[in-house]
MARPA-360006 format. One record per residue (C-alpha): x, y, z. Coordinates in nm, 2 decimals. Layout:
BEGIN
<pt X="X" Y="Y" Z="Z"/>
...
This chain:
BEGIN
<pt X="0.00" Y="0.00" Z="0.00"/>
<pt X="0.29" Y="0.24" Z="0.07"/>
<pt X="0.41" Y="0.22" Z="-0.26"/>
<pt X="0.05" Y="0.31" Z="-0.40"/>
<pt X="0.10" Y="0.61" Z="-0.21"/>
<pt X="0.46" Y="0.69" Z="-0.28"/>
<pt X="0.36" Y="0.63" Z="-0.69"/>
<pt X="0.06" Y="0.91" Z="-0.62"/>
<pt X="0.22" Y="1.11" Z="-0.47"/>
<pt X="0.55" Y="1.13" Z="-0.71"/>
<pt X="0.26" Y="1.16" Z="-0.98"/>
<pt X="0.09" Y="1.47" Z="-0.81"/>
<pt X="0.44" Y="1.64" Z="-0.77"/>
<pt X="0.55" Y="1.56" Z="-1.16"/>
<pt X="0.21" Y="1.67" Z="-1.31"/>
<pt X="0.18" Y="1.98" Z="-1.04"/>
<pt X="0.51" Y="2.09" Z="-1.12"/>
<pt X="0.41" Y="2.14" Z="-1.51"/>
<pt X="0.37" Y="2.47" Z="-1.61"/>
<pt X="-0.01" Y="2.58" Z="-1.77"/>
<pt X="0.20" Y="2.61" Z="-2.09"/>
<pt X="0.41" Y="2.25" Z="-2.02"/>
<pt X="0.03" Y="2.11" Z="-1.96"/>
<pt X="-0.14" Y="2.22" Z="-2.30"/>
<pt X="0.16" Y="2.14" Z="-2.45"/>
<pt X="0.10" Y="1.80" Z="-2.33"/>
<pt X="-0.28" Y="1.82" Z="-2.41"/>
<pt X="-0.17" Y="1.93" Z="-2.77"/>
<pt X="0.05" Y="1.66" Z="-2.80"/>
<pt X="-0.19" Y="1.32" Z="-2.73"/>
<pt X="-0.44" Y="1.57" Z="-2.95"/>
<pt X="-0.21" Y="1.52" Z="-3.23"/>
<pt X="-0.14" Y="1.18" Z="-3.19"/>
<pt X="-0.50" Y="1.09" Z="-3.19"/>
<pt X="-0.54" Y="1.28" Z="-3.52"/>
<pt X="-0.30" Y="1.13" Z="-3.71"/>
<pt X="-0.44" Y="0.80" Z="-3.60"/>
<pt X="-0.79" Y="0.89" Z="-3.64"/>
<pt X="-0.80" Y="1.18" Z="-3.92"/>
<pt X="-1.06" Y="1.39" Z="-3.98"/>
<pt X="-1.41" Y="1.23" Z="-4.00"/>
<pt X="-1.53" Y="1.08" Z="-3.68"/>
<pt X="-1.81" Y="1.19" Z="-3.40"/>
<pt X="-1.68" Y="1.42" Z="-3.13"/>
<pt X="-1.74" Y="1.11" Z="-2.91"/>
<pt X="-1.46" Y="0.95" Z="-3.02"/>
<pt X="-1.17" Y="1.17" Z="-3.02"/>
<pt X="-1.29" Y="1.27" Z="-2.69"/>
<pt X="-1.23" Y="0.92" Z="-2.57"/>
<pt X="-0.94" Y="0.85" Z="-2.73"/>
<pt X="-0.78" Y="1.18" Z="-2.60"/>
<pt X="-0.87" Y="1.11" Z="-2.29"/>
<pt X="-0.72" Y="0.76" Z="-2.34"/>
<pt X="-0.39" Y="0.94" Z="-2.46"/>
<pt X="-0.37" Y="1.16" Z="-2.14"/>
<pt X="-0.43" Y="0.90" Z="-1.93"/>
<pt X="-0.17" Y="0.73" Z="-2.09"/>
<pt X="0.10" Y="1.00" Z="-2.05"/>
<pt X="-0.02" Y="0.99" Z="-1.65"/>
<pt X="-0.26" Y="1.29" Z="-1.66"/>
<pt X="-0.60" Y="1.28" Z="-1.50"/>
<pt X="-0.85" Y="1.40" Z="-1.76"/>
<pt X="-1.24" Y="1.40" Z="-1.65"/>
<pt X="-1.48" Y="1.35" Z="-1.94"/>
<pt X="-1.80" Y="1.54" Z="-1.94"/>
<pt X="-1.74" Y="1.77" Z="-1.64"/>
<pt X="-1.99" Y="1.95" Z="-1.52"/>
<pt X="-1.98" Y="2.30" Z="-1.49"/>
<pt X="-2.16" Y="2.47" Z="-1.24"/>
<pt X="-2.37" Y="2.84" Z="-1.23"/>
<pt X="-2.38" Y="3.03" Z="-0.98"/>
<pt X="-2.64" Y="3.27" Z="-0.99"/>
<pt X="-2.75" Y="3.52" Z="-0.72"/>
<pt X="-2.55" Y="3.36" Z="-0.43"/>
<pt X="-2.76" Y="2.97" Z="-0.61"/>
<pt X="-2.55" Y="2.71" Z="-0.72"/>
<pt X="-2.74" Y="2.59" Z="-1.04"/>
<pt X="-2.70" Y="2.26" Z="-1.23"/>
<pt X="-2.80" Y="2.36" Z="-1.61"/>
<pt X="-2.66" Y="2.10" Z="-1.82"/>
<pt X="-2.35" Y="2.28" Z="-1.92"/>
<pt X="-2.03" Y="2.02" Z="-1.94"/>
<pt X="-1.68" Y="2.05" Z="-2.02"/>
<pt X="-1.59" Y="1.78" Z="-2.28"/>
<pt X="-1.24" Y="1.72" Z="-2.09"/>
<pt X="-1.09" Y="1.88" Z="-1.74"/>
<pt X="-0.74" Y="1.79" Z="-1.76"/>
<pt X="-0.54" Y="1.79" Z="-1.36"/>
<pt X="-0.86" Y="2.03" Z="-1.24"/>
<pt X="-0.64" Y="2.33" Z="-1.46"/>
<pt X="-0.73" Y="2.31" Z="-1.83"/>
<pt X="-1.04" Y="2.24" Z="-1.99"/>
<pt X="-1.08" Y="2.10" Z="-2.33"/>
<pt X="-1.36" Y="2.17" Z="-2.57"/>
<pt X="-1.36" Y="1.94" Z="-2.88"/>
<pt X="-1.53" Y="2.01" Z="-3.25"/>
<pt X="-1.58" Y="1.79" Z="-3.52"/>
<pt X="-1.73" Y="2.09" Z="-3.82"/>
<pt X="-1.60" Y="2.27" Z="-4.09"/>
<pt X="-1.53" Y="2.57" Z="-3.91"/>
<pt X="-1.52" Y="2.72" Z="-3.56"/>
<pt X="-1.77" Y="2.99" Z="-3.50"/>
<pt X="-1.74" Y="3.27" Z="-3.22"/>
<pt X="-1.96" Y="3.12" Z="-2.97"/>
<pt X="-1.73" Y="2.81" Z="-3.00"/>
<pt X="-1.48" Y="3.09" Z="-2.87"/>
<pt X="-1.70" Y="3.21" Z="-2.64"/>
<pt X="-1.84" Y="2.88" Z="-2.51"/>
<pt X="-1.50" Y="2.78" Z="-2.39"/>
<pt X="-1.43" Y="3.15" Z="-2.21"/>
<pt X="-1.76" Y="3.08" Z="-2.02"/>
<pt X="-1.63" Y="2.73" Z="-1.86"/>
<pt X="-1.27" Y="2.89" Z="-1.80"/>
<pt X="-1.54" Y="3.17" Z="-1.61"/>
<pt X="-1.75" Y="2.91" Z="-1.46"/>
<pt X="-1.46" Y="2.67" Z="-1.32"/>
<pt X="-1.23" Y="2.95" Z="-1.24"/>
<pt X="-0.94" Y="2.84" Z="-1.49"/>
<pt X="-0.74" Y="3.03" Z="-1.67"/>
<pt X="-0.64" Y="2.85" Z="-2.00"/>
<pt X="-0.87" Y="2.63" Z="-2.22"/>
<pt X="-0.80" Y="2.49" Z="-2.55"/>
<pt X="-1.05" Y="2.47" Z="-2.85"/>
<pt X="-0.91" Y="2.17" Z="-3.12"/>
<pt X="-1.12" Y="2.07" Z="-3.43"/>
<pt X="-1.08" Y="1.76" Z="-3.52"/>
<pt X="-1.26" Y="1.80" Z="-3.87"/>
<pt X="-0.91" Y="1.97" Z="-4.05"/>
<pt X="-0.63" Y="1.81" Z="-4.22"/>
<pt X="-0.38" Y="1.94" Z="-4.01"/>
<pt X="-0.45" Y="1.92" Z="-3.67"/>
<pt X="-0.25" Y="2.24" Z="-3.60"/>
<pt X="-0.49" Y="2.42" Z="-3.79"/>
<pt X="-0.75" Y="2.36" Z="-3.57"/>
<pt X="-0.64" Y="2.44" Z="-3.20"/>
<pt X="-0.70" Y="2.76" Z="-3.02"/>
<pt X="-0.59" Y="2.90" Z="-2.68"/>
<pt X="-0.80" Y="3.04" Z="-2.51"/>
<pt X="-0.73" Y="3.28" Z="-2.19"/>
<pt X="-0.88" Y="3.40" Z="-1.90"/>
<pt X="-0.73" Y="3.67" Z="-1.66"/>
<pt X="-0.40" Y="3.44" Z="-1.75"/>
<pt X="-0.05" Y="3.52" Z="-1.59"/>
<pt X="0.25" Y="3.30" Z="-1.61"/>
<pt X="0.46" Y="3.18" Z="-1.36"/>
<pt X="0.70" Y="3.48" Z="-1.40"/>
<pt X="0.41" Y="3.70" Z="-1.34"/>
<pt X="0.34" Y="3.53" Z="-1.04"/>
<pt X="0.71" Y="3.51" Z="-0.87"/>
<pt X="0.75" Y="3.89" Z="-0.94"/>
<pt X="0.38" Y="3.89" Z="-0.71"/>
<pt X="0.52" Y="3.68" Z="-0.44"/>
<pt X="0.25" Y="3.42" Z="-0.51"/>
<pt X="0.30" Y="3.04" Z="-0.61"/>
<pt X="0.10" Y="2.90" Z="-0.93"/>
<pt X="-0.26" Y="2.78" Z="-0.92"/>
């Protein structure tokens, strides 16, 4: 059992020592090797699960379908709104599978960065030829680690 523990707890201290940037980087990464597996062409459904697979594979914790809460006036409401992957509680993931991304693709991941109090999300469509082509980065009140040292504050 101690070397559960001792495994867990190395894990937490390599995947909490990973920059935001390192982390999407990561995220990026498996994204891309699902891609050029896969292609373009399948349901959301399934490059969700097969990312997922990837993360899990390179030790990360990725929650599929994550709620995302509302507050509103002082109520915590449950109105359907999900995250399609929460990667180590810090980045959320919101996969497409269409010819284009719209704005309120864009504006649908700013809203869970809001709701879950993160500050990076990415956007990928899955539905290009190039993977690359399809992944945004989307922000919210971000500031890197540098930002944070000169503050006197650790990293979220």
């Amino acid at each position: 059992m101690a070397q559960v523990e001792t495994l867990d707890a190395s894990r937490f201290r390599a995947v909490h020592s990973l920059t935001l940037d390192q982390l999407t980087r990561k995220i990026i990464g498996a994204a891309i090797q699902v891609h050029r597996t896969l292609g373009p062409g399948l349901l959301e459904s399934a490059y969700e699960a097969c990312l997922a697979h990837e993360l899990r594979q390179l030790g990360l914790l990725a929650e599929q379908q994550k709620a995302v809460p509302l507050v509103y006036d002082g109520v915590r409401l449950e109105c359907g709104f999900r995250a399609d992957l929460l990667v180590e509680g810090r980045v959320t993931v919101e996969l497409k599978c269409k010819e284009a991304l719209h704005p309120v693709d864009h504006a649908q991941v700013l809203s869970h960065l809001r709701l879950l109090g993160l500050q990076v999300g990415l956007l990928i469509n899955f539905h290009v030829v190039l993977l690359k082509d399809g992944i945004v980065r989307i922000v919210n009140n971000y500031r890197d680690d540098e930002e944070f040292a000169a503050a006197g504050k650790s990293k979220p």
